[in-house]
N, C-alpha and C positions, 0 to 999 in steps of 0.2 A: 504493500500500500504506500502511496504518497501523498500524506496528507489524508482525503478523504474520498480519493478516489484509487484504484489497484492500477499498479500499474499494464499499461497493456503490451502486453505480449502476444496475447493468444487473442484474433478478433473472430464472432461468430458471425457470416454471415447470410441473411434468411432472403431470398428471391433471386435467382440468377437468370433473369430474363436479358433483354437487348441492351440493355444497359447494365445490370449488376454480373453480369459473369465477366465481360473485361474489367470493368470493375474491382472482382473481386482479386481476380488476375494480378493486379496492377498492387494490389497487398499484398500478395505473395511475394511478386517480385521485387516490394519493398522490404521484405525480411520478417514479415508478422507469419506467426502461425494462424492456420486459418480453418475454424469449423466452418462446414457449411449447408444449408439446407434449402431445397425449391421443389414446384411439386413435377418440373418436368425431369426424369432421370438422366436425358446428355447432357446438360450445362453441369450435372453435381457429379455426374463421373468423367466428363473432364476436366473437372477442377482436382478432383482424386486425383486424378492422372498425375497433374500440374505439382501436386504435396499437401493437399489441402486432408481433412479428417470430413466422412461424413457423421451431422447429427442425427440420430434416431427421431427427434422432435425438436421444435423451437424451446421448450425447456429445457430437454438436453444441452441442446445451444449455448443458450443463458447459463448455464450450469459449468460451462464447460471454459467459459471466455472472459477476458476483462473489458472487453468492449462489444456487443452486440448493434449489427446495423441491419436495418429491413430498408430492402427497395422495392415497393410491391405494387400494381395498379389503383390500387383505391383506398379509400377509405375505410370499408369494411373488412378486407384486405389485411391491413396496419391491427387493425382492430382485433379480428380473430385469430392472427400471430401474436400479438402480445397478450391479450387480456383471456383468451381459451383457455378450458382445463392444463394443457398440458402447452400453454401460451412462453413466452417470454417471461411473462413476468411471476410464473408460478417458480423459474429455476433459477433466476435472477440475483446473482448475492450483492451484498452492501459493497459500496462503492464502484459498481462495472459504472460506465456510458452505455446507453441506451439512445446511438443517433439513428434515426428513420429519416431516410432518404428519396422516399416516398413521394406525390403532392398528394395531400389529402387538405381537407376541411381546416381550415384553419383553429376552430371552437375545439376541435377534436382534437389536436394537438395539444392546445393548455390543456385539455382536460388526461389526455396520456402523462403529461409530464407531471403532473399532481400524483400520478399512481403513482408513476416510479420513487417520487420522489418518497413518498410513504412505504418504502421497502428498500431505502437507502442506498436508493440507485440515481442517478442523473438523469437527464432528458435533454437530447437536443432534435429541435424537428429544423432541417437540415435539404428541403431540395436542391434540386441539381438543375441546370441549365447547361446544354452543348450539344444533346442528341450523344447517338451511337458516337461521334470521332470524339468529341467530347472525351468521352467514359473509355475509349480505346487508347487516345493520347495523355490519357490523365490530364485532359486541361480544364473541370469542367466547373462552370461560375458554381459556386456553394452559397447557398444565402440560411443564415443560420440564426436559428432563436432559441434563447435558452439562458440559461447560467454563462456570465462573463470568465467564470472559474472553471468550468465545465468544458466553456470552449476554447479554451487556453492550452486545458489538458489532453483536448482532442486533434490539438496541432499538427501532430507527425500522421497521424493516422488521415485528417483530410486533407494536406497537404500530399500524400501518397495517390488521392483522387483528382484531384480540381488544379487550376493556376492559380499559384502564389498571391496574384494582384487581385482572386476574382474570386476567393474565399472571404466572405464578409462575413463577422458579426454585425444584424440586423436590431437588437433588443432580446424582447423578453418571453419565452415563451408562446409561440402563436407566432412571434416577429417574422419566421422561415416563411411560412406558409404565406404571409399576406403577401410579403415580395415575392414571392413566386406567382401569387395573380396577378399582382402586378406587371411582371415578368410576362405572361402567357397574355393579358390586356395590350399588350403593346404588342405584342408578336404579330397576334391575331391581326389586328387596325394596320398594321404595315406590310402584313403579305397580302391582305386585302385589296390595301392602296399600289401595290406593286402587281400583282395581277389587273389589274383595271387598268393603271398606265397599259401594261404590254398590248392587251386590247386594245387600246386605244390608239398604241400606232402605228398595231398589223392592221387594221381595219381602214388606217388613213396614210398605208403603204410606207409608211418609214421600219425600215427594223430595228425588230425590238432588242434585239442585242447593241446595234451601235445605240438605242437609248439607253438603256444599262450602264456600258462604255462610260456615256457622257456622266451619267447622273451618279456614279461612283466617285465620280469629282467637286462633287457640290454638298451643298445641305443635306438632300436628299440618300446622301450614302448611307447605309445600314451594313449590318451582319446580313438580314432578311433579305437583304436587296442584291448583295453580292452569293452569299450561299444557296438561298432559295429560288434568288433569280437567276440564276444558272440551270438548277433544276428543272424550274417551269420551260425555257429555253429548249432543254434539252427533252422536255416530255417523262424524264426522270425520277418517277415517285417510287421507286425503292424505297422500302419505310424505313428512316432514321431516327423518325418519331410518328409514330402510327397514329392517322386521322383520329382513331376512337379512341384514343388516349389522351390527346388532346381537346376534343369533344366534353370530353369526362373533367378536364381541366377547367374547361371555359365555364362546365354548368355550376363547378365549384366558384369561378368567378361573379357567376351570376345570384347565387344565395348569398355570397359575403359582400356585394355592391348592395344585395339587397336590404339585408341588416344592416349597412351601413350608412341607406340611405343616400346614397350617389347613385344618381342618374350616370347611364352609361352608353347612351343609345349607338354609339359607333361601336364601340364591340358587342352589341347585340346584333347588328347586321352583320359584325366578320361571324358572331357565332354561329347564326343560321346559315351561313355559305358553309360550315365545317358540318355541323349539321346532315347540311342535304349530300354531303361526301358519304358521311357514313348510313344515309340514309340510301344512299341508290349501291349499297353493296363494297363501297370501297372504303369500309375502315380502315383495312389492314395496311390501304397507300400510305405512303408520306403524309405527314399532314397538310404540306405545299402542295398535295390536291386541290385544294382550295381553289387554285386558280383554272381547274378546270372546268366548274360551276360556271364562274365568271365569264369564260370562252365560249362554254356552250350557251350560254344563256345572250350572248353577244353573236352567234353565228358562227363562233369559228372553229368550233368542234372537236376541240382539246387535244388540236392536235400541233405537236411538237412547232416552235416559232422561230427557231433557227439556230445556229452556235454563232459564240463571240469572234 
């Protein structure tokens, strides 16, 4: 132990989906020992492969680790890994980290971090931003809420995840979670407005790549606009960050605007374009499907707009 928290050695960790198996990778290859559990069987025995231990159960897990982390689709998710019979927090000893890496419900997170903390455990709710390269290159933005002592102590271990400049402490428990709508509000409103340009100047014969080009110059530059406008470009929805994942994000932004009383009406329009993605069968795209709503619904029929 150091102080009031054990030192981490050994991290447990629970979902190795598209993002948590390089992920969890990228702990390994920083030198933690690594339990691990997910309910699909390749990602946990290639991590066996890699050195990792499998856990019988997420209490195993907790039981087994000084640091436990879940990166799991939802909120119910989060929920019946930690809080279940044989959850997280049943094997959980005093002083582990308990960071969920997750986006869920912002309300849900204070109220996770409340248990743990009543069974002398930490809480950090901790999403991620970057997609699959992200989580492959270990660069990926960390926005974290929780204990300033907590997050101090979790230095090595999310520095081993995310870029240096782009692991923030946000505040107080709940703090992960709002910037990450935050985060998914702005995403949204700018792939929106970046597919609607492209349309707008295949349709009036300029191409959309030299506008790209130009507008990676100016004001108008994004991450959104160079990564994703690439992709629309290229008709390229390999999922990096799958439509219904993001979907599930935005409805999350949509109850915490709503308790909070901000009107939002521009990313209610980007939300219903993501929406009708997963609606006509193409969750599993990119979420930068997006912009194919916006083409079909313009006449141009989603189909690929040129290379740079």
């Amino acid at each position: 132990m150091t102080g009031r928290f054990r030192s981490i050695e050994t991290i447990g960790f629970i979902g190795l989906g598209l993002m948590g198996r390089p992920m969890a990778l990228n702990l390994l290859r920083a030198g933690f020992r690594l339990v691990v559990r997910s309910r699909s069987r390749p990602p946990v025995e290639a991590l066996v492969e890699a050195g990792a231990v499998e856990g019988a159960t997420p209490a195993d897990v907790a039981a087994a680790s000084d640091a436990v982390i879940t990166m799991l689709p939802d909120t119910p998710d989060v929920e019946a890994v930690l809080e279940g019979a044989d959850g997280v927090f049943a094997g959980v000893r005093p002083g582990t980290l308990v960071i969920d890496m997750s986006t869920i419900a912002p309300a849900a997170a204070v109220r996770l971090a409340g248990e743990a903390e009543a069974r002398g455990a930490a809480f950090l709710d901790a999403p991620v931003s970057g997609g699959e390269i992200g989580a492959i290159d270990a660069t990926l933005s960390i926005m974290v809420g929780g204990a300033l002592e907590a997050f101090t102590h979790a230095g090595p271990v999310l520095g081993a995840l995310g870029h240096p400049d782009r692991i923030v402490h946000v505040g107080a428990a709940g703090a992960g979670q709002i910037t990450k709508v935050c985060n998914q509000m702005v995403i949204a409103t700018t792939l929106a407005g970046v597919a609607e340009a492209f349309a707008l100047a295949s349709k009036r014969g300029v191409d959309p790549a030299l506008v790209r080009r130009a507008l990676l110059g100016g004001f108008a530059s994004s991450r959104v606009l160079d990564v994703h406008g690439q992709r629309i470009l290229d008709g390229n929805y390999r999922p990096g960050f799958r439509a219904e994942l993001f979907h599930k994000d935005l409805k999350i932004a949509a109850r915490t605007l709503g308790e909070a009383d901000v009107p939002a009406p521009v990313v209610s329009a980007a939300a219903q374009l993501v929406a009708a993605v997963v609606a006509s069968g193409r969750g599993g795209d990119d979420y930068s499907a997006l912009a194919t709503i916006v083409f079909d619904l313009a006449g141009l029929f989603s189909e690929p707009l040129g290379d740079d």
